[in-house]
Structures are given as structure tokens and as C-alpha cells.
Backbone as CSV, one residue per row, in Angstrom:
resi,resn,N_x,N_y,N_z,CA_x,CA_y,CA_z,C_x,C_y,C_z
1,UNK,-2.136,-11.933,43.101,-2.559,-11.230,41.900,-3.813,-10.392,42.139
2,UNK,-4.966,-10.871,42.918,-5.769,-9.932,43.577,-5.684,-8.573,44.312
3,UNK,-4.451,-8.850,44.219,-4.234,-7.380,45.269,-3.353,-6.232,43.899
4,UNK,-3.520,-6.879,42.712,-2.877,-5.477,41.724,-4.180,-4.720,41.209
5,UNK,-4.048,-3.817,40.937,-5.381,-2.824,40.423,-5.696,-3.043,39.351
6,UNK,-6.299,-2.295,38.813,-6.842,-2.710,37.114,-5.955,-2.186,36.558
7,UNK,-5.020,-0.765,36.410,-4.425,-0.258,35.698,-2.442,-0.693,36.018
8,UNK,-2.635,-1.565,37.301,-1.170,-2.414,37.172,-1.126,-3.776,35.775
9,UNK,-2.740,-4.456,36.418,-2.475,-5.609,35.657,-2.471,-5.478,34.038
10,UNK,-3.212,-3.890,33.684,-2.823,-3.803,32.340,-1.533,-3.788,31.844
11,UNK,-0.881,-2.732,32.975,0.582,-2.512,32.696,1.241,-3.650,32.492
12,UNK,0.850,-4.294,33.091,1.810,-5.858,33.322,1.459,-6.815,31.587
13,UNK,0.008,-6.332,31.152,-0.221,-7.067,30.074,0.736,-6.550,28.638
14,UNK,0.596,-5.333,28.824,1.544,-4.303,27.944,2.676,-4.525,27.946
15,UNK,3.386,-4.763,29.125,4.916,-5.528,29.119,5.170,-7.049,28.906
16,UNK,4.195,-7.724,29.189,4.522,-9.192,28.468,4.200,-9.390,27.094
17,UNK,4.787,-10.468,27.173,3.898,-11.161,25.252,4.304,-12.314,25.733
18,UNK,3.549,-13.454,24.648,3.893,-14.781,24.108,3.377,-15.471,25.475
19,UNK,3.991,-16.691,25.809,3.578,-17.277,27.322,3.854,-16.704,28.760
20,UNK,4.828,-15.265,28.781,4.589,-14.614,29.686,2.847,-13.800,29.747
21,UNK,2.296,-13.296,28.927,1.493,-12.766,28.667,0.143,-13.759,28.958
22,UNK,0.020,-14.908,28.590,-0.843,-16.064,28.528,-1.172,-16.504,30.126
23,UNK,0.419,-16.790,30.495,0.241,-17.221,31.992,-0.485,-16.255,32.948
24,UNK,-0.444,-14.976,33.088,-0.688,-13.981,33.593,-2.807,-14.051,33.390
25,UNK,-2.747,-14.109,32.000,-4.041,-14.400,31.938,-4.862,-15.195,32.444
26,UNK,-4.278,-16.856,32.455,-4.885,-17.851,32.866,-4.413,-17.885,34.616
27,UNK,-3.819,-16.805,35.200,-3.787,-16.761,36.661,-4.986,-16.221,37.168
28,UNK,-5.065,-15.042,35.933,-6.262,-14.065,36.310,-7.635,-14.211,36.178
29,UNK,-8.122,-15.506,35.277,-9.002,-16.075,35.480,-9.916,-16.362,36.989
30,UNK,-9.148,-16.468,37.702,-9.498,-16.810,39.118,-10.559,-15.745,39.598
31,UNK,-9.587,-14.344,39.057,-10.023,-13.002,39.906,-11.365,-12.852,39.443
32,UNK,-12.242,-12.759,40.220,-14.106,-12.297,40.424,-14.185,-11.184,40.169
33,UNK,-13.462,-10.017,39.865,-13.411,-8.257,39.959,-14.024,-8.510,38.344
34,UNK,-15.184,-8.130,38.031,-16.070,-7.586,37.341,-14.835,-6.898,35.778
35,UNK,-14.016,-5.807,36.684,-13.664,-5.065,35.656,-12.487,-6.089,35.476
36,UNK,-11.913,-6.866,35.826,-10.167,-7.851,35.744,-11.078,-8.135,34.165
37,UNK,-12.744,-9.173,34.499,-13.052,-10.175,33.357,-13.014,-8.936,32.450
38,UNK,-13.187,-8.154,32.238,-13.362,-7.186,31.176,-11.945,-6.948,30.767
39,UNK,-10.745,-6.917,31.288,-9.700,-6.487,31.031,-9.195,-7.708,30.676
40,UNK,-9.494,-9.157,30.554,-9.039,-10.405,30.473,-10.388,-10.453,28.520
41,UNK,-10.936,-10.004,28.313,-12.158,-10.356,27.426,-11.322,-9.131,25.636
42,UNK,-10.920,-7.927,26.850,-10.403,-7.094,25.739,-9.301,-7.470,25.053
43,UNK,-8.495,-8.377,26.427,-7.157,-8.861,25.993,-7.490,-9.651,24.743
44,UNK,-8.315,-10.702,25.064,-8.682,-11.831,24.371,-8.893,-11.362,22.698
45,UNK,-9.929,-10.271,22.653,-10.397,-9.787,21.980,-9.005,-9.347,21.001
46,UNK,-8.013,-8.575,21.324,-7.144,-7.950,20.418,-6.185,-9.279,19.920
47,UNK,-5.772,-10.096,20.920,-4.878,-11.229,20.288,-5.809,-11.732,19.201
48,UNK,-7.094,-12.598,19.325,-7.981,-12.748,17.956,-7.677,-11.948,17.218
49,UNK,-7.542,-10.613,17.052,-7.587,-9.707,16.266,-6.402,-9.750,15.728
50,UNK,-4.948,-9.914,16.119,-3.694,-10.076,15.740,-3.807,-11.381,15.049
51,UNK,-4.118,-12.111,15.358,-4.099,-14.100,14.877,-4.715,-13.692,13.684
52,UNK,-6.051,-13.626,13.688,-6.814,-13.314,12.058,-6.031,-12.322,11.244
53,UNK,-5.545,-11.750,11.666,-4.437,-10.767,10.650,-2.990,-11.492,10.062
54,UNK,-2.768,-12.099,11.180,-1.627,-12.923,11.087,-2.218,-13.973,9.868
55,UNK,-2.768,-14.901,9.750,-3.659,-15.255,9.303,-4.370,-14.816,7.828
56,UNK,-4.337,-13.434,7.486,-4.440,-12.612,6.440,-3.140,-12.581,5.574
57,UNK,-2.324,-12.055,6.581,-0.932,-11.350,5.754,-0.256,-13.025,5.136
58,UNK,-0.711,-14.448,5.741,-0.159,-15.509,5.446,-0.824,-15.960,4.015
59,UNK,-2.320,-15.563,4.360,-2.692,-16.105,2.609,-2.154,-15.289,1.875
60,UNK,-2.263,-13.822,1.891,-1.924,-13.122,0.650,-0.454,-13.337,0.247
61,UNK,0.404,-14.505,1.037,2.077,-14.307,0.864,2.269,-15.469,0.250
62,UNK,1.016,-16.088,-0.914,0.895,-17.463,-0.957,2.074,-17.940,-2.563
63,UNK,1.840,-16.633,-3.423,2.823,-16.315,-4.461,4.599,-15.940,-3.924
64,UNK,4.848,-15.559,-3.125,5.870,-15.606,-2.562,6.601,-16.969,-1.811
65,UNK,5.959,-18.034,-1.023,5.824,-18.923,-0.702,6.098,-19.725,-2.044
66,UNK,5.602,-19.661,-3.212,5.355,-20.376,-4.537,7.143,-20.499,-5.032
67,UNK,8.000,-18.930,-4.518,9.056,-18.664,-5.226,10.294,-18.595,-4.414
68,UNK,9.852,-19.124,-3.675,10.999,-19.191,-1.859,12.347,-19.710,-2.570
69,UNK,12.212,-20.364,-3.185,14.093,-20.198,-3.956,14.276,-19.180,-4.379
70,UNK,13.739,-18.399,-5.091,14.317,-16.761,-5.542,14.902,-15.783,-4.338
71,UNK,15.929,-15.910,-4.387,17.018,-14.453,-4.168,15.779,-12.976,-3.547
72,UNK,15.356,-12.642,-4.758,14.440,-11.546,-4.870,13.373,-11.422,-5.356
73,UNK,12.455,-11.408,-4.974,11.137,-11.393,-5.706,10.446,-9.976,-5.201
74,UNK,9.985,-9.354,-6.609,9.585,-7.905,-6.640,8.313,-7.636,-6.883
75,UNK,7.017,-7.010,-5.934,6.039,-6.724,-6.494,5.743,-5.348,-7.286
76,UNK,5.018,-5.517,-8.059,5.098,-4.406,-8.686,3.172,-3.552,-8.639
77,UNK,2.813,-2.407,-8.529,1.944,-1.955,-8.806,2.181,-0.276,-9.172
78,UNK,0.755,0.244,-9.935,0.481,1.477,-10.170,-0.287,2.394,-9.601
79,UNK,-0.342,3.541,-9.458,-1.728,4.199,-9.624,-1.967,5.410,-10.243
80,UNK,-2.750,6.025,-10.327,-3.088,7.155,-11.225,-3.329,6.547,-12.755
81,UNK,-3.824,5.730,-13.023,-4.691,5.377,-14.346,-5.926,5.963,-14.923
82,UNK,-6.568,6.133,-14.095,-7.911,7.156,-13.966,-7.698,8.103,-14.132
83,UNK,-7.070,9.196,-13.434,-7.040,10.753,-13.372,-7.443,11.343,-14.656
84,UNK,-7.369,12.643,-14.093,-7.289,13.467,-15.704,-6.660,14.198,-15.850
85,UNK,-5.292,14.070,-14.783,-4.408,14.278,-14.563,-2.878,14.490,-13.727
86,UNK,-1.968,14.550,-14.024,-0.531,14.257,-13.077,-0.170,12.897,-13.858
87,UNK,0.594,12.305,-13.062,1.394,11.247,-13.748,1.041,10.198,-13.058
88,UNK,1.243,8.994,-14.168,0.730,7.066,-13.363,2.228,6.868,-12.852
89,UNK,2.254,6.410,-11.389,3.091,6.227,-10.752,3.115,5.136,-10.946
90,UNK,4.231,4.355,-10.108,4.435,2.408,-10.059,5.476,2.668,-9.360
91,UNK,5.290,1.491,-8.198,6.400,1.137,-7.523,7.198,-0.093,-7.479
92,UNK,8.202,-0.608,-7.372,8.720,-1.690,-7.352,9.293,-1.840,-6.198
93,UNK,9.037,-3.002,-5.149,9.189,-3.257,-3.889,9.826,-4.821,-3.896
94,UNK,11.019,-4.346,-3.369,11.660,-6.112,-2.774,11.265,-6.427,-1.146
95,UNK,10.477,-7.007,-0.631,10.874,-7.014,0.744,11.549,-8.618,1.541
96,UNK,11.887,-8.483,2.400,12.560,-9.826,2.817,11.386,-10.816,3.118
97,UNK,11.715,-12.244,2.306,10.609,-13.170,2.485,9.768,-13.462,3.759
98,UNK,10.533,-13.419,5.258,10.143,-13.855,6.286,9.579,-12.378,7.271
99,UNK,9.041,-10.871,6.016,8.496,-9.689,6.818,7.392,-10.073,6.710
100,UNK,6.864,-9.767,7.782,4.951,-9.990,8.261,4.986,-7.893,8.452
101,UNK,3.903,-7.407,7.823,3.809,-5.755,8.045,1.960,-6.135,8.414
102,UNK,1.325,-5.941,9.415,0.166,-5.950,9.895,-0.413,-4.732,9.121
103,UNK,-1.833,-5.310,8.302,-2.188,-3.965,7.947,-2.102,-4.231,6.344
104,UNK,-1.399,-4.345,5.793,-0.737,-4.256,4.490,-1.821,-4.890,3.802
105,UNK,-2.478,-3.848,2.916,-3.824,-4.241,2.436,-3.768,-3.399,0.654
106,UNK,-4.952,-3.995,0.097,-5.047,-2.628,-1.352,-4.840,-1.760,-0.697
107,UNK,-4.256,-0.664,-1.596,-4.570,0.497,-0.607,-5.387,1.378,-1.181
108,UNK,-6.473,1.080,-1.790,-7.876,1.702,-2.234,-8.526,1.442,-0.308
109,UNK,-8.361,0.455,-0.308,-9.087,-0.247,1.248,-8.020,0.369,2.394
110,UNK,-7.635,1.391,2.275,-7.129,2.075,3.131,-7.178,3.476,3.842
111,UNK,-7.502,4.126,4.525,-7.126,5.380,5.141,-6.141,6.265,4.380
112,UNK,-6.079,7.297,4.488,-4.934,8.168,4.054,-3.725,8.298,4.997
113,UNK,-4.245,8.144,6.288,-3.150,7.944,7.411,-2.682,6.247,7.252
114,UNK,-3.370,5.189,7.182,-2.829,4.493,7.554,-1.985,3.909,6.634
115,UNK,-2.017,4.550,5.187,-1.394,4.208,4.008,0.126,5.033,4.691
116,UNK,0.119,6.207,4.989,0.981,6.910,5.462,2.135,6.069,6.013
117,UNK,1.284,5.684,7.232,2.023,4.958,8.616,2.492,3.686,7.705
118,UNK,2.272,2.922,6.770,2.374,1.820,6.410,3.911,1.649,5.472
119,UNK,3.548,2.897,4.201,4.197,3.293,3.773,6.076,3.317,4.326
120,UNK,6.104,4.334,5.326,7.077,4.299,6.251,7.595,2.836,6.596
121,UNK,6.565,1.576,7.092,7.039,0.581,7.796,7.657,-0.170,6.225
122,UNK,7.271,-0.131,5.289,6.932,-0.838,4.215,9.105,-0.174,3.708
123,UNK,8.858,0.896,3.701,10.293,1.406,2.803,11.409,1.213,3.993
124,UNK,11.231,1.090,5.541,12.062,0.436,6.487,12.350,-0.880,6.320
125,UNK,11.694,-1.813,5.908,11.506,-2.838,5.932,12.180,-3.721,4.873
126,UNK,11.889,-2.843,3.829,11.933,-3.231,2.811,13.286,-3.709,2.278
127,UNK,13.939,-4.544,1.075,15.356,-4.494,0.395,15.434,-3.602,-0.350
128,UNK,14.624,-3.469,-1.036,14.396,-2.395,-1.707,13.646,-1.801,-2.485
129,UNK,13.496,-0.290,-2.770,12.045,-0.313,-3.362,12.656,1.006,-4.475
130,UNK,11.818,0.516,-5.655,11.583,2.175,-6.487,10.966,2.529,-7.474
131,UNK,10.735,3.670,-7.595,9.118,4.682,-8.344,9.883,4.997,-9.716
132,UNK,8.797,4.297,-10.355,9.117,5.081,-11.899,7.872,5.645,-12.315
133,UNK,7.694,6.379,-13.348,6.252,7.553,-13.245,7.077,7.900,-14.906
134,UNK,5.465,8.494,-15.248,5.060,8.672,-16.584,4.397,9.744,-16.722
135,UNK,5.098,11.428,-17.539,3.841,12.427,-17.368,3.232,12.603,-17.721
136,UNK,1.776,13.687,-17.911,0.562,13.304,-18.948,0.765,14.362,-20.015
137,UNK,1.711,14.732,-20.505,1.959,14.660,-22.114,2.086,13.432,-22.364
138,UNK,3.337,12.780,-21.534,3.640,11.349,-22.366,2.619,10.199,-22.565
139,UNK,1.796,10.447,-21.545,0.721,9.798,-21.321,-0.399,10.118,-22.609
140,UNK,-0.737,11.614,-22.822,-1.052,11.937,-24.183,-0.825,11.144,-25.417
141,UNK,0.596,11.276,-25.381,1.395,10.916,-26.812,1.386,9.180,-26.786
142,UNK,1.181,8.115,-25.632,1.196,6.962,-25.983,0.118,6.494,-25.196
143,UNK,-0.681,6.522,-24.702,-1.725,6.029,-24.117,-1.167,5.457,-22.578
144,UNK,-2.487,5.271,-21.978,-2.306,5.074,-20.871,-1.877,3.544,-20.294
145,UNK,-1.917,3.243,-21.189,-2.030,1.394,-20.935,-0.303,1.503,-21.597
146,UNK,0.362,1.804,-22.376,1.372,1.986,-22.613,2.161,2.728,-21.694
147,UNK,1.984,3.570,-20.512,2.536,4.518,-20.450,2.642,4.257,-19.156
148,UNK,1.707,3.105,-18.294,1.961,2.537,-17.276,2.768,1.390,-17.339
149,UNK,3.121,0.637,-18.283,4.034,-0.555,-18.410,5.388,0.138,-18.686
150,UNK,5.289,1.667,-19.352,6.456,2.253,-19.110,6.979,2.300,-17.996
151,UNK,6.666,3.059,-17.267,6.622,3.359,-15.557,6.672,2.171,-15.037
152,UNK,6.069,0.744,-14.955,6.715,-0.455,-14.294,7.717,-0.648,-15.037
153,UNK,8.318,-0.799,-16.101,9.767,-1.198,-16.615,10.660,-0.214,-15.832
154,UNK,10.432,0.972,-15.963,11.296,1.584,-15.256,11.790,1.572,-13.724
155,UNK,10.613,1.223,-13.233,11.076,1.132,-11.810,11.710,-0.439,-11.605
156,UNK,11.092,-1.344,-12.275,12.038,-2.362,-12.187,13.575,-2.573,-13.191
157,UNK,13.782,-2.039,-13.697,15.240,-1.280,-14.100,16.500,-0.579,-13.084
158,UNK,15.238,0.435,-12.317,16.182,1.196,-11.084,16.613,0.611,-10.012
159,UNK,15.718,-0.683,-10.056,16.139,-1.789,-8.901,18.086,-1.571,-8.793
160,UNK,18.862,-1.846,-7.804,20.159,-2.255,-7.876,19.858,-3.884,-7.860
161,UNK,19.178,-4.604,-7.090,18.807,-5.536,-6.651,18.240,-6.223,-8.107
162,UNK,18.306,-7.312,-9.021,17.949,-7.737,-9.959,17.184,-8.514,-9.936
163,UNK,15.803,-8.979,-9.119,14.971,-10.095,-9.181,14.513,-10.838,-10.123
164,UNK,14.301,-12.034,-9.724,14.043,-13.645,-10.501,12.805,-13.412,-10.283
165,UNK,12.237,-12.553,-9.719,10.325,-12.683,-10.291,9.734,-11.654,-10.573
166,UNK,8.753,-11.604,-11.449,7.829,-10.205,-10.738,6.961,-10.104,-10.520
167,UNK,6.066,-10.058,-9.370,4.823,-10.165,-8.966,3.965,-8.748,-9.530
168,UNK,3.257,-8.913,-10.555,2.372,-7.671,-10.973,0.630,-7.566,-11.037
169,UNK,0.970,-6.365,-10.738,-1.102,-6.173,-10.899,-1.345,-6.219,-12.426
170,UNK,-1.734,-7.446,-13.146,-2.725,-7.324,-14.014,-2.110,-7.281,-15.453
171,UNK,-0.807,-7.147,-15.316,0.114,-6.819,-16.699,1.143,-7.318,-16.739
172,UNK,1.707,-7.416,-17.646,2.768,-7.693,-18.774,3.943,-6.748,-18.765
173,UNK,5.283,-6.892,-18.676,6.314,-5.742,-18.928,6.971,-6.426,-20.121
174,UNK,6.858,-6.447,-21.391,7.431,-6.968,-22.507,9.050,-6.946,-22.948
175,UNK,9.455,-5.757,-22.456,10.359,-5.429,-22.715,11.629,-5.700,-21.226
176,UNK,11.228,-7.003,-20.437,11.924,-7.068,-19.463,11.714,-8.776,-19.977
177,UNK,12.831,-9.198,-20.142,12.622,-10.524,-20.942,13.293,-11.189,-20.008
178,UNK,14.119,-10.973,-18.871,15.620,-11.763,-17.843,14.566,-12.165,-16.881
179,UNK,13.642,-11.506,-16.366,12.979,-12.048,-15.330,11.660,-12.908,-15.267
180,UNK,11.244,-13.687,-14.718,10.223,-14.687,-14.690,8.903,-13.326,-14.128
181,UNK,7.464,-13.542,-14.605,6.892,-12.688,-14.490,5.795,-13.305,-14.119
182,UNK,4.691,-12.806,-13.086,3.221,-13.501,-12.794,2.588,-12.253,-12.667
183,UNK,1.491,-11.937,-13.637,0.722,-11.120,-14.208,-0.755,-11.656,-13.354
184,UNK,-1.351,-10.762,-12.091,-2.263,-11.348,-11.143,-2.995,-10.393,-11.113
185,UNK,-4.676,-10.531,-11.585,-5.609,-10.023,-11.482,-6.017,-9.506,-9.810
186,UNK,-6.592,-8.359,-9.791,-6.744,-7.783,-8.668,-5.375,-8.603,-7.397
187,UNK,-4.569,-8.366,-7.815,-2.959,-8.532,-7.391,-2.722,-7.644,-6.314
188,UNK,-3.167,-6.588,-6.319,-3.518,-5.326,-5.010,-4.063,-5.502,-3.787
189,UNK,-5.535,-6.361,-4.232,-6.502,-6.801,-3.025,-5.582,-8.622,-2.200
190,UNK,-4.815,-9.278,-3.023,-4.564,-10.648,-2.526,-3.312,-11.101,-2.488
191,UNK,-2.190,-10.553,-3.098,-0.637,-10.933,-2.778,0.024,-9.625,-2.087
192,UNK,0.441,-10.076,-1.209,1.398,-9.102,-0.125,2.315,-8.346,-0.637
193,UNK,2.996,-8.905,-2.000,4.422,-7.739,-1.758,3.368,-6.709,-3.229
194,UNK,2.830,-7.493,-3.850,1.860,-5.973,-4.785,1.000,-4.786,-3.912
195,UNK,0.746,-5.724,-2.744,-0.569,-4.414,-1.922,1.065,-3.698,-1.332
196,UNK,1.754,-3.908,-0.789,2.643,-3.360,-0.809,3.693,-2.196,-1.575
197,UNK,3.463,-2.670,-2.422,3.855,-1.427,-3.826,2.682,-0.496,-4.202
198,UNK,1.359,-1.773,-3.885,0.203,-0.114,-4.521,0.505,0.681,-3.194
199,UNK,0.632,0.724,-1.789,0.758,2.036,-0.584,1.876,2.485,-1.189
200,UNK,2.927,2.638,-1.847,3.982,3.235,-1.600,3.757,3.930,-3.185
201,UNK,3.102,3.195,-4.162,3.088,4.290,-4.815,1.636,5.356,-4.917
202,UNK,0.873,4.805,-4.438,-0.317,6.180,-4.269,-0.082,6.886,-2.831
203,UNK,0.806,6.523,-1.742,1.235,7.577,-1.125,2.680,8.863,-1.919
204,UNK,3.003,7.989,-2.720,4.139,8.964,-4.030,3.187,9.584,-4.345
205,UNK,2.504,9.409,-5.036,1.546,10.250,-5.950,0.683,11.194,-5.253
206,UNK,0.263,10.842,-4.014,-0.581,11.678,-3.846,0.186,12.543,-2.778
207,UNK,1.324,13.102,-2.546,2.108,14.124,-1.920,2.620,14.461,-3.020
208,UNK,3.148,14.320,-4.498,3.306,14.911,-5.815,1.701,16.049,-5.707
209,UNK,0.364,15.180,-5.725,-0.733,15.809,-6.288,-0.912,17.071,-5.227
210,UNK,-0.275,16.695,-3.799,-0.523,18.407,-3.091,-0.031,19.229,-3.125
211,UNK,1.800,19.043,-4.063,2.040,20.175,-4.458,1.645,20.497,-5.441
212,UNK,1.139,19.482,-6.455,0.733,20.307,-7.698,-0.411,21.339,-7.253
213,UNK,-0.905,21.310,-6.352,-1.887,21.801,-5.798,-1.770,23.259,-5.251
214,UNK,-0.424,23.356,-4.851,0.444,24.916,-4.625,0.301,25.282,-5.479
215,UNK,0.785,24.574,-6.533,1.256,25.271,-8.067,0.629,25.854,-8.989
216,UNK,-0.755,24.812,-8.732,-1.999,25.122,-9.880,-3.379,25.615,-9.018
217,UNK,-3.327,26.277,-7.914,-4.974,26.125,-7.215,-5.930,26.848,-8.192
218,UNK,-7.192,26.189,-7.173,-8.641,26.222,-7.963,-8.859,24.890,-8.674
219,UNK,-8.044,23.514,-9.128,-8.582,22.524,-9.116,-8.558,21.398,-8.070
220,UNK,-8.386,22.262,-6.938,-8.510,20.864,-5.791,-7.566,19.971,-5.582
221,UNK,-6.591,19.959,-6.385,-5.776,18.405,-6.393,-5.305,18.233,-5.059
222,UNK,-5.818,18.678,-4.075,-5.222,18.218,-2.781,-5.890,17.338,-2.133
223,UNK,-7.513,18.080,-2.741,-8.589,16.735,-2.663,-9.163,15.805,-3.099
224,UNK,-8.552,16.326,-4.455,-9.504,14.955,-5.685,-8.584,14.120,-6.158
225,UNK,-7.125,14.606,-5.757,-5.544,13.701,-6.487,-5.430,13.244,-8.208
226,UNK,-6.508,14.749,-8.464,-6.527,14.419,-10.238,-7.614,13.854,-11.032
227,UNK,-9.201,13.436,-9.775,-9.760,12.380,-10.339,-10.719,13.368,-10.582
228,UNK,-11.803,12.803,-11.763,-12.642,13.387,-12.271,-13.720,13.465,-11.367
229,UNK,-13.843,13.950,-10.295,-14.960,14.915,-9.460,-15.491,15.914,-10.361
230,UNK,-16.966,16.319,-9.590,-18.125,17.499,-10.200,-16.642,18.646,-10.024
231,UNK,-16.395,18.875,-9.099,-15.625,20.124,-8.352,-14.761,20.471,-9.511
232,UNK,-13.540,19.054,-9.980,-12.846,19.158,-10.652,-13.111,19.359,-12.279
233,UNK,-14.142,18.922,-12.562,-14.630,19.030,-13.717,-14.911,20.537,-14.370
234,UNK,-16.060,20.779,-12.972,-16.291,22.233,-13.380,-15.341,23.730,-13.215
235,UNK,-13.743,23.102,-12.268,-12.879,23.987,-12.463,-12.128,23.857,-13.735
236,UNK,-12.067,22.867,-14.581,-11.915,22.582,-15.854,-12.435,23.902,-16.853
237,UNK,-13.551,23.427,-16.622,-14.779,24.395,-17.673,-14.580,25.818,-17.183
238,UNK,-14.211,26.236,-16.258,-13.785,27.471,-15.733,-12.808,27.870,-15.822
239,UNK,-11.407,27.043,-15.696,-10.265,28.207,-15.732,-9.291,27.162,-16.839
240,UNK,-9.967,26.165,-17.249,-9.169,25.717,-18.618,-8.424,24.945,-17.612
241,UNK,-7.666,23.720,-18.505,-6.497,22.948,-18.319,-5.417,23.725,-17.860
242,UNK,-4.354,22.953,-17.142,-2.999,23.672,-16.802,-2.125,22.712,-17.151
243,UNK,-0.917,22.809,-16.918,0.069,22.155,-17.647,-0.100,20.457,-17.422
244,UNK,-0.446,20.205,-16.691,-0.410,18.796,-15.591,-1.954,17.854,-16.117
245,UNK,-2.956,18.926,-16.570,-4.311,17.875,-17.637,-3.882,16.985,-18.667
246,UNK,-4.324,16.121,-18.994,-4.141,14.907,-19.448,-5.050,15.527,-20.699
247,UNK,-4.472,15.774,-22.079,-5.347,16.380,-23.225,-6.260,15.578,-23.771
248,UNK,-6.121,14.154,-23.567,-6.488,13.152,-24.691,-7.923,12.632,-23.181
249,UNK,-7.676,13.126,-21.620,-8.446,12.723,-20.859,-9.875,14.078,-20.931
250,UNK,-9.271,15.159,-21.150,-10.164,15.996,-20.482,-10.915,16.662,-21.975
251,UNK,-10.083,16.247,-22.986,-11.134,16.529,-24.351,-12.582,17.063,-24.571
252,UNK,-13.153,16.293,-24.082,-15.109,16.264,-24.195,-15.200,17.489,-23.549
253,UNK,-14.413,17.872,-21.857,-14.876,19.087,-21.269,-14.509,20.792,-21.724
254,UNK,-13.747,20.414,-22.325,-13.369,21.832,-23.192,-14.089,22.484,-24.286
């Protein structure tokens, strides 16, 4: 084993896993080469890093675990509540009980890429998933707290898939009476299949907000995704609302 270079024995680390990968390590222990311990320390370093994640994605799956007889269990989340304008999205996500997705976090606590990349693994993965959305007239005409429980009924409606639970951020769907429901405060930051639905629907929403952004320029929505920024505010006060402002949000600035 002394006689492979630094950039074989990586290769060799890159092609194993599990106790092929381990053994290789604890051979290489032996080797005195300065740079091997460094390449044996980084190793070390990223498996910790996989275990504590592993480790992560297991607590937050602790409500799922709770419902392991259910068939299907669906998380549900929103976003666009805030804005001052476009529509509150919600997604409804089935995924198979025994998926581990590394990563799968709020996705406030996320990157824009890595929501991206996640997104993708999340709708591969998934049994099934789907977006129901609410626009801001309607949002106008019934409020926002109404108008997002719209948008979760709906997407759990479009399901084909009929789940026995629903894992939700923070709310109530009243008008879905067949399914068993757990209404979980900051549900985004700590159960897996909701942080899961919030990436898939604020990556919906916010590729909606860059075309609205073709459509309507001069308020940014490519950068602010609708939210009340100085920028956005004061293109308000400048070129007026467009079809997509939220009337009952942007009131005071007019």
C-alpha cells in the first residue's frame, strides 16, 4: 500500500464504501507519508459529516416513524405568505418511508442552488407530489390565511395517491375531513417530508416570480420574489401596481 501515490489511494477511496472503504483506511494507518495522514483525516472528516446528517434526516423523520402503518403519509407546506405579491404556493409531497435525501432542510436555511439540486432529488424520489396556488386577487378577496389553506386543500385533492395523514406546517385544512391531520409548528425547520414540500414549493414559486419578472420589469421580482424590499417598494411608488400586487398588501404605499 506504500507504494500507491496520494492521488491512487484517493481514487481507491472514491471507489469503495462501507467496509471496503474502512479496511483500506485502517491498512493505511501504518503509512508515515505526512500527506496519506491528511488524506486518511479528510476521509474521516467527511464520513462524520455524512453520520451527523444521517443522524439529522433520522430525527426530523420522527412523525413519519409515529405513522409507519400508513400506506401514505403527505407533507404539506407553503410559501409566499409575506409578499406583496404573486401567488401562495403549497406543495403536497408523498415520499417513500425508507428515502433518506441528505440535505433536506427548511428551505429558508437553504441556498438557491441547493434548493434547486434538492428539489430535483426530492420530485425523483418522490410517490408523489403536487402544487396548488392561490392568486393575489383571490388572495385580495379572502385573505391570506384563507387563501393558503385553499392552496393546501387543493394540492392535497390533486394527489392520485389518497393519504391517511397529513403532515402540515402550522395549520388546519377543514374542509378535508377523510384524512388524519398533524398541524406542527415550525414543521419546515423539524419533520422531513414538510421541509420537503417547503423546497419544492418555493423553488415553484420562485421560477413563476422570474417570469413574472419578463412580464412586469422595473420591480425586481427576479430578486426580491415579491417581498417587500426598499427597491421594491419604491418601484411601487413609481410605476404603480401591476396586475400580480396584492391590493389589500400594498395599500399604505399608494
Amino acid at each position: 500500500m506504500s507504494k500507491l501515490s496520494i492521488n491512487e489511494i484517493k481514487k481507491k477511496l472514491n471507489e469503495l464504501s462501507g467496509n471496503d472503504a474502512e479496511q483500506l483506511i485502517m491498512t493505511l494507518e501504518d503509512d508515515t507519508r505526512v500527506s496519506v495522514r491528511k488524506v486518511i483525516d479528510q476521509y474521516k472528516a467527511r464520513q462524520k459529516k455524512f453520520s451527523d446528517e444521517l443522524a439529522r434526516i433520522y430525527s426530523m423523520k420522527e412523525y413519519e416513524r409515529k405513522y409507519q402503518m400508513a400506506d401514505y403519509i403527505c407533507g404539506i407546506d407553503e410559501v409566499g405568505r409575506g409578499p406583496l405579491c404573486g401567488p401562495v404556493v403549497t406543495c403536497a409531497v408523498i415520499l417513500p418511508k425508507d428515502v433518506i435525501i441528505p440535505g433536506v432542510n427548511d428551505s429558508k436555511k437553504l441556498s438557491a442552488k441547493k434548493r434547486e439540486e434538492l428539489a430535483a432529488v426530492i420530485k425523483d424520489k418522490c410517490i408523489e407530489y403536487s402544487i396548488g396556488m392561490v392568486d393575489s386577487s383571490e388572495i385580495d378577496r379572502i385573505n391570506i390565511l384563507n387563501a393558503t389553506v385553499k392552496a393546501m386543500e387543493s394540492a392535497v385533492n390533486s394527489l392520485k395517491h389518497r393519504p391517511q395523514v397529513l403532515l402540515i406546517d402550522a395549520l388546519h385544512l377543514p374542509d378535508i375531513t377523510d384524512i388524519r391531520q398533524e398541524s406542527i409548528v415550525k414543521g419546515d425547520a423539524t419533520v422531513f417530508t414538510i421541509a420537503a414540500a417547503s423546497i419544492v414549493a418555493k423553488v415553484t414559486r420562485d421560477h413563476m416570480m422570474d417570469e413574472y419578472d419578463r412580464q412586469y420589469p422595473g420591480y425586481g421580482f427576479a430578486k426580491n420574489k415579491g417581498y417587500g424590499t426598499r427597491e421594491h417598494i419604491e418601484a411601487i411608488k413609481k410605476l404603480g401596481p401591476c396586475p400580480i400586487h396584492r391590493r389589500t398588501f400594498i395599500k399604505n404605499f399608494l
